[in-house]
N, C-alpha and C positions, 0 to 999 in steps of 0.2 A: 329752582335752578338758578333766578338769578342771585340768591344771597351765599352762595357757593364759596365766590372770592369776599363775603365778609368774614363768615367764618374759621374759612384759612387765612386772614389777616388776622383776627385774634388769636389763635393760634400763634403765629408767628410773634404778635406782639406779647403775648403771656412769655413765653418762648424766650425772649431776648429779657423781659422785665425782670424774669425770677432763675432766672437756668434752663432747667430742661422740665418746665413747669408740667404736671400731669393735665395735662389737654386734649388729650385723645377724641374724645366728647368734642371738639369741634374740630377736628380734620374727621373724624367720622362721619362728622354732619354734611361738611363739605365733600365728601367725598360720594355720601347716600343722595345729596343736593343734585349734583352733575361729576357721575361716573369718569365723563370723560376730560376731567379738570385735570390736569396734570399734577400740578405743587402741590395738593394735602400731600396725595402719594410720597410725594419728595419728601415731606414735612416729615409724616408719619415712620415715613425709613429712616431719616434722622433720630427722629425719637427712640425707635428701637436700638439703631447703633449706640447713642447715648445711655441707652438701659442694658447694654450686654446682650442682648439678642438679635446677632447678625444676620440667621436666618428666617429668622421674620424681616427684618428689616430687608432683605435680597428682596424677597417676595411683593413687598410696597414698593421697589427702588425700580425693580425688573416692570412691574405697570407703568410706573415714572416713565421708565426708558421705551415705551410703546409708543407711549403719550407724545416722548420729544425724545427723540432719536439723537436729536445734535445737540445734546446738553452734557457741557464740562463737567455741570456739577452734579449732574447724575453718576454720570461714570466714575468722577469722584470718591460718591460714597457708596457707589458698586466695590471700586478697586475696598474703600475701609475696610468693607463686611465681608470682602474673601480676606481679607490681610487679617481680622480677626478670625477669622477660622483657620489662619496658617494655610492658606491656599495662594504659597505667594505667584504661583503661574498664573491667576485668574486674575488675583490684583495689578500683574502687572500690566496685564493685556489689558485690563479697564483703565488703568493710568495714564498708559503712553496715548491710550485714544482720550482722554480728556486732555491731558498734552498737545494732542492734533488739533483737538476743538479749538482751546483756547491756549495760548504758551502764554497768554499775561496770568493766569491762576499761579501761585507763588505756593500754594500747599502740595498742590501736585508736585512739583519739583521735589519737596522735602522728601512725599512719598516716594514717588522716583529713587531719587538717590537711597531711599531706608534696604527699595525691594531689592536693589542693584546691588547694592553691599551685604545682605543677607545671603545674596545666590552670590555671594565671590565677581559680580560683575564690575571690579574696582574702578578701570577706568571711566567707565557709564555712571555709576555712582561719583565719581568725583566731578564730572560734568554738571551733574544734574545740582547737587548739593553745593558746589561752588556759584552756579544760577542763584540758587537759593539765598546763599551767603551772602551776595552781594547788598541785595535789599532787606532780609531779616539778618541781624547782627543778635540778637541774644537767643537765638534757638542751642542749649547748651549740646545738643546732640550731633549737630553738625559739624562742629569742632573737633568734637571725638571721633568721627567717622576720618573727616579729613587726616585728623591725627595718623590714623591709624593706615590708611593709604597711605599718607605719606613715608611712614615706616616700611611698608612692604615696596615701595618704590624707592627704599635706601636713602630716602632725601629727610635726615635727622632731626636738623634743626628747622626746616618746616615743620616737621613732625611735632618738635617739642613746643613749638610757638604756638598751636592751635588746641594742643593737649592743655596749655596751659590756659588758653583763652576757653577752655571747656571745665575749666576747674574752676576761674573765675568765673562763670556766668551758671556756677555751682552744681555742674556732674560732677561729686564727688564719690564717684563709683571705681568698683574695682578693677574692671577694665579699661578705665580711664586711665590709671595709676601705672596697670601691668604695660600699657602701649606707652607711656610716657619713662617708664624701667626700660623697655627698649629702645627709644630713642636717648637717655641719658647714657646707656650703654655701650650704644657704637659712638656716641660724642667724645668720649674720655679715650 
């Protein structure tokens, strides 16, 4: 029991050295060590979201969440692994409460704003995503959403200023291009 948290220390550390290093074998250990450890859980749900398997990953995240009820970064990667199953109502209930937990978490915000602007919820989305904006400057998707609010809020040349900082920081995608057609449009 007590070699629990070395185990999920290497882990963690294999983790960060190599990527999403296969480690399983010791959040397993730690986990088989003391059941009622919370982080492998955590770890392990990581892991799976990393590997495309959200519903496994629930499965580890939801013991995490037993474990430690008032954790940001559970709910976190709760909210990930419903937003990878296109469950954006579940993601977003897990988000706003990691939100609650903690407002200094700066991912949440970006997710925030993603769930907000998928469900049409512009001005909540613009909130969240401007939060964001403030302290991360090269996330190039941010730009594009703002852009794109700001289009459907008639306000153009915001629009196109943001479009454009979302091309340079290289979304060169085609909804980038079609929302910045639009704001070149009513400019002229």
């Amino acid at each position: 029991r007590n070699f629990a948290p070395g185990y999920y220390g290497r882990a963690i550390t294999r983790r960060m050295i190599s990527g999403n290093a296969p480690t399983l074998d010791d959040r397993d250990k730690a986990i088989s060590l003391d059941p009622e450890f919370p982080l492998p859980y955590l770890e392990r749900g990581i892991y799976w979201l990393n590997n495309e398997s959200p519903n496994t990953a629930l499965e580890d995240l939801e013991t995490a969440l037993e474990l430690m009820p008032d954790s940001a970064l559970v709910y976190y990667n709760i909210a990930q692994a419903h937003l990878a199953n296109g469950d954006f109502e579940e993601a977003l209930v897990a988000a706003e409460k990691a939100n609650q937990l903690d407002i200094t978490m700066l991912p949440v915000y970006s997710m925030l704003g993603k769930i907000y602007y998928e469900n049409g919820q512009y001005e909540e989305a613009f909130g969240a995503l401007q939060t964001y904006n403030l302290y991360v400057e090269d996330d190039p998707d941010v730009p594009y959403m703002l852009g794109a609010i700001y289009n459907q809020q008639g306000k153009y040349a915001e629009s196109l200023q943001a479009l454009n900082s979302a091309v340079e920081l290289g979304n060169k995608t085609a909804p980038v291009y079609y929302q910045r057609g639009i704001a070149y449009l009513n400019l002229s």
